[in-house]
N, C-alpha and C positions, 0 to 999 in steps of 0.2 A: 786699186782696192781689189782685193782678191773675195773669191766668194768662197768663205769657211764652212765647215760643218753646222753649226749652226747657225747659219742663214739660209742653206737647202733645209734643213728642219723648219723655218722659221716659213719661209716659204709654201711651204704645202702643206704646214698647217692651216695658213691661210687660203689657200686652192681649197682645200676639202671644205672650212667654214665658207667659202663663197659659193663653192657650189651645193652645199645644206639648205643655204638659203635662196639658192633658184630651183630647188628642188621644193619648196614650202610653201615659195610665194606663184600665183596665178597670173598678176599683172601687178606691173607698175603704172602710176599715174607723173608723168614729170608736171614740174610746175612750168609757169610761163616761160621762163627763160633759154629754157632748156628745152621744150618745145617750137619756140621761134629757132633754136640753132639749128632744128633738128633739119625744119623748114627752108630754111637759109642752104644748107646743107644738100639735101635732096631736091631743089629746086619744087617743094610741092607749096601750093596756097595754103596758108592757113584756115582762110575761111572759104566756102567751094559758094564762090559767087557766082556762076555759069547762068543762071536766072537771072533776070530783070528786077525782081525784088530780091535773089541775094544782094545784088549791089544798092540799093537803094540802102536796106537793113545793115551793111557791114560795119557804120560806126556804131551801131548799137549790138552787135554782136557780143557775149561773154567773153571772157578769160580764155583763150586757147589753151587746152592741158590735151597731151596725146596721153593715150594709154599703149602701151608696148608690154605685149607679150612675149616673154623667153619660151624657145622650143624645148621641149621635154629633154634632148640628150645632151643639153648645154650642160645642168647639172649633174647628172650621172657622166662626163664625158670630164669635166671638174675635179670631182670625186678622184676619180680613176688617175688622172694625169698630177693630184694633190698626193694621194699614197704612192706612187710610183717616185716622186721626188722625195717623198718623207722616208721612204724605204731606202732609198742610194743617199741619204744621208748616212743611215745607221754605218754604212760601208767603208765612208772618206774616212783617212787616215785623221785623227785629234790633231789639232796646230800646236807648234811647240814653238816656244818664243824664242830667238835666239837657235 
């Protein structure tokens, strides 16, 4: 499968709309699931039971949800590398069938 003209178009359209929207948003909240991977992952505890009563309390502990905040040049760095692709599209020669 070859990658056409429009699909480097199609591509950093998409780069620029993702990086819009890490430019917009402050923080994400994941939900359970994806916060135990993250856990699973990084080897860290879910719940920081280092005290005597964390552990006691840990089956009654809530829903683990992290919040993960994106660094400010992820989206402007997004941005940047989504026009750069949607640009060297305008460039590529049109596919001709045959």
């Amino acid at each position: 499968m070859s990658f056409y003209r429009n699909r480097y178009f199609l591509s950093g359209i998409l780069l620029i709309l993702l990086g819009l929207q890490f430019r917009r948003v402050e923080s994400f909240v994941l939900n359970e699931r994806s916060t135990r991977f993250v856990a699973r992952m990084t080897n860290t505890p879910l719940v920081d039971n280092s005290t005597t009563l964390g552990s006691i309390f840990e089956p009654v502990t809530p829903v683990p949800r992290k919040r993960v905040t994106p660094p400010r040049w992820l989206g402007l760095s997004l941005i940047a590398f989504g026009c750069v692709i949607t640009f060297h599209s305008f460039v590529i020669p049109r596919h001709r069938e045959g």
